[in-house]
C-alpha positions in Angstrom: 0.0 0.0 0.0 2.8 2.4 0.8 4.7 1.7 -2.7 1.3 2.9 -4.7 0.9 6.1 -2.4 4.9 6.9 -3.0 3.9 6.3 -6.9 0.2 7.9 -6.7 2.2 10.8 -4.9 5.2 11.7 -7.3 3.0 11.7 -10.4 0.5 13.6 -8.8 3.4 16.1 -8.4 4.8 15.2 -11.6 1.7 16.9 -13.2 1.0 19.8 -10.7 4.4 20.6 -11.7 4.0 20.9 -15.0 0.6 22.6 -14.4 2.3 25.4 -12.2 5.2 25.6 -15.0 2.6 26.8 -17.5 1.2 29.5 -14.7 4.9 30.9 -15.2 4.9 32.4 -11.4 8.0 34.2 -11.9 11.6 32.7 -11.9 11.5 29.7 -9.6 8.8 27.7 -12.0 11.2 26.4 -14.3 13.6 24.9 -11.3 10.5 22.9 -9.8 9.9 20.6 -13.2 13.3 20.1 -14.2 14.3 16.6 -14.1 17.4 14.9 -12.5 18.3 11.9 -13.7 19.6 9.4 -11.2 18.8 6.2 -13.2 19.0 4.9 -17.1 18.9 1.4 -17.8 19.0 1.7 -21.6 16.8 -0.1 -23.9 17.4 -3.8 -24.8 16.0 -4.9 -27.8 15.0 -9.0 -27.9 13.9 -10.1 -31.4 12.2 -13.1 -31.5 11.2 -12.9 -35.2 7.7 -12.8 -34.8 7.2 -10.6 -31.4 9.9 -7.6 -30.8 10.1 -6.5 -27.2 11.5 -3.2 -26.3 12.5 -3.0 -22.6 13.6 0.0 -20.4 13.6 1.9 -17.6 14.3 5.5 -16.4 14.6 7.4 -13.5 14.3 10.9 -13.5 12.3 12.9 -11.0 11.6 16.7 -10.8 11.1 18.6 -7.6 8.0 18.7 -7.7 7.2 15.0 -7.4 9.6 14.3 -5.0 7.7 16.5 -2.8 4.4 14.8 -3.9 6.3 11.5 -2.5 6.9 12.9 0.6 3.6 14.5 1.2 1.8 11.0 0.1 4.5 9.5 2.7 3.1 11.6 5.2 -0.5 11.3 4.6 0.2 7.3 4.7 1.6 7.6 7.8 -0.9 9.8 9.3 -3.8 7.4 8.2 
């Protein structure tokens, strides 16, 4: 239960992010939806002549979610 709040909570702040960014409320917008990476698995590519599967993964959160995962941490935690 806590891994979907953590997940429910940074793209809940992924997206009011990019909702305030639009807003353009002065200078500090652009910091809160720029994206850090801290994780890149490339793809790999596994042909299997009839099916081609294209796996990923990529890690790169903005400030804004991470304070939607701490806010859904604490709203867990308090219910």
């Amino acid at each position: 239960m806590l891994a979907l709040f953590l997940i429910t909570g940074a793209i809940v702040g992924g997206v009011f992010g990019e909702f305030v960014a639009n807003w353009s409320l002065g200078g500090f917008a652009p910091y809160l939806v720029k994206t850090y990476p801290i994780f890149d698995l490339p793809p790999l590519v596994i042909n299997l002549y009839v099916v081609k599967l294209v796996v990923g993964f990529t890690l790169q959160p903005s400030v804004m979610s991470i304070i939607g995962v701490v806010l859904a941490f604490i709203l867990f935690r308090r219910f």
